[in-house]
Short mmCIF file of the C-alpha atoms (twelve columns), coordinates in Angstrom:
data_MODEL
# 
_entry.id   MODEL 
# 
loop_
_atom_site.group_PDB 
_atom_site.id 
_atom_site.type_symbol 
_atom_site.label_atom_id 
_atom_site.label_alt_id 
_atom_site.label_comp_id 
_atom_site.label_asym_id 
_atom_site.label_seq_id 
_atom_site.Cartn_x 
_atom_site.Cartn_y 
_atom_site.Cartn_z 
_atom_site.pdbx_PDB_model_num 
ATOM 1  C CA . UNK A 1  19.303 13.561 -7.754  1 
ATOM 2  C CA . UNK A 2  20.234 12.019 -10.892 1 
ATOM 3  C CA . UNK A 3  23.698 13.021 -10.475 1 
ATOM 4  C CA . UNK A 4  24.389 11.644 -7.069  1 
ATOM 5  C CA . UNK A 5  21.809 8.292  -6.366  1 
ATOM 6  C CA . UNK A 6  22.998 6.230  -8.604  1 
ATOM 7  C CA . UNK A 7  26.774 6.830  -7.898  1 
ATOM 8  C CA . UNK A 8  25.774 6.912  -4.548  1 
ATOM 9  C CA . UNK A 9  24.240 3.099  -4.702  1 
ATOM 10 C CA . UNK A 10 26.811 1.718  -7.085  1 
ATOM 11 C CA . UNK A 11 29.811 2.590  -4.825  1 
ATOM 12 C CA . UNK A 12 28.707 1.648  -1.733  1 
ATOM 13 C CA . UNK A 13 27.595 -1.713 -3.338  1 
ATOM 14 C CA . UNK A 14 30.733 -1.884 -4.878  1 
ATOM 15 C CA . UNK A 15 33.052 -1.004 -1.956  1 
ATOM 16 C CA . UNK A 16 31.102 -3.610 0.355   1 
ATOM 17 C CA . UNK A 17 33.595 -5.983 -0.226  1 
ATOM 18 C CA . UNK A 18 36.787 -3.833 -0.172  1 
ATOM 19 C CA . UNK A 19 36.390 -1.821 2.576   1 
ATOM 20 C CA . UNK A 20 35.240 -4.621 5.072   1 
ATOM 21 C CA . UNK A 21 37.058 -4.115 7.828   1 
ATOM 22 C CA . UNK A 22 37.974 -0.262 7.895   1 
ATOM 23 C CA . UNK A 23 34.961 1.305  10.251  1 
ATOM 24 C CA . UNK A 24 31.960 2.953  9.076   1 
ATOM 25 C CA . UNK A 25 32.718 6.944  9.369   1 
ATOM 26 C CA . UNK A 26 36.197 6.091  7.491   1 
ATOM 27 C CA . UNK A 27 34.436 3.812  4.553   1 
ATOM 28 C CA . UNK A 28 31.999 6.532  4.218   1 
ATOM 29 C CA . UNK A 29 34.653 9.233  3.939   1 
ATOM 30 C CA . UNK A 30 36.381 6.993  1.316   1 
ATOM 31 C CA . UNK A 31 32.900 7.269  -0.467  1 
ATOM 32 C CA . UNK A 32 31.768 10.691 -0.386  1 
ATOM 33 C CA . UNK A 33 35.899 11.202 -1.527  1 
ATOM 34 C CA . UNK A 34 35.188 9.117  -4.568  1 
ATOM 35 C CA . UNK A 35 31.610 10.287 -5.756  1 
ATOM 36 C CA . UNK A 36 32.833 14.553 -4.741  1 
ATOM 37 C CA . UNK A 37 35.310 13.034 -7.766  1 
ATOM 38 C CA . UNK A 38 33.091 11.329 -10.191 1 
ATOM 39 C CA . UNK A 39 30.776 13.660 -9.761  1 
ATOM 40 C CA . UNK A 40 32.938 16.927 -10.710 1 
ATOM 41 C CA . UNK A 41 35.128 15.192 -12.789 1 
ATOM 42 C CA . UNK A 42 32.776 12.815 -15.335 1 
ATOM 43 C CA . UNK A 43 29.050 12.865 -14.078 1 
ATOM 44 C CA . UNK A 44 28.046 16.673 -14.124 1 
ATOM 45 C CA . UNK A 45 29.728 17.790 -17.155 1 
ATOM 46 C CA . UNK A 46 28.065 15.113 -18.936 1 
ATOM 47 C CA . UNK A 47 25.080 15.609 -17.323 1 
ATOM 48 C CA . UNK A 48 25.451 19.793 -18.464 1 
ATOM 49 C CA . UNK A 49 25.799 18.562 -22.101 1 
ATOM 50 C CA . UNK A 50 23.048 16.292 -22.539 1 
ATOM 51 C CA . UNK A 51 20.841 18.816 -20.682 1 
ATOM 52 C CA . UNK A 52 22.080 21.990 -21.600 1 
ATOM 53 C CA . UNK A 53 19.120 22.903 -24.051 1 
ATOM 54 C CA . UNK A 54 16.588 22.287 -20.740 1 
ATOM 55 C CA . UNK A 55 19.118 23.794 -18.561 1 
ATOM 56 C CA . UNK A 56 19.364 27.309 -20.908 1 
ATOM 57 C CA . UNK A 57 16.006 28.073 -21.274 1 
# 
């Protein structure tokens, strides 16, 4: 949950005003495209380090 809500929020605040015009199922794509990234990329191996010792037990 902590891994995906907040990205979740924070794009689709963010891309309000960039993706205006394109229609809802493509700006949602565009979305779910960006936080599949963040959240492989940057958010869950961070997430696996700062938790690992809860993670491992």
């Amino acid at each position: 949950m902590i891994a995906v809500y907040p990205p979740l929020v924070a794009l689709v605040y963010l891309s309000q005003s960039v993706l205006q015009g394109v229609p809802t199922p493509a700006s949602l794509f565009i979305i779910a495209l960006c936080l599949t990234g963040l959240s492989t990329g940057l958010i869950l191996p961070f997430l696996n380090r700062r938790l690992a010792g809860w993670l491992h037990r």
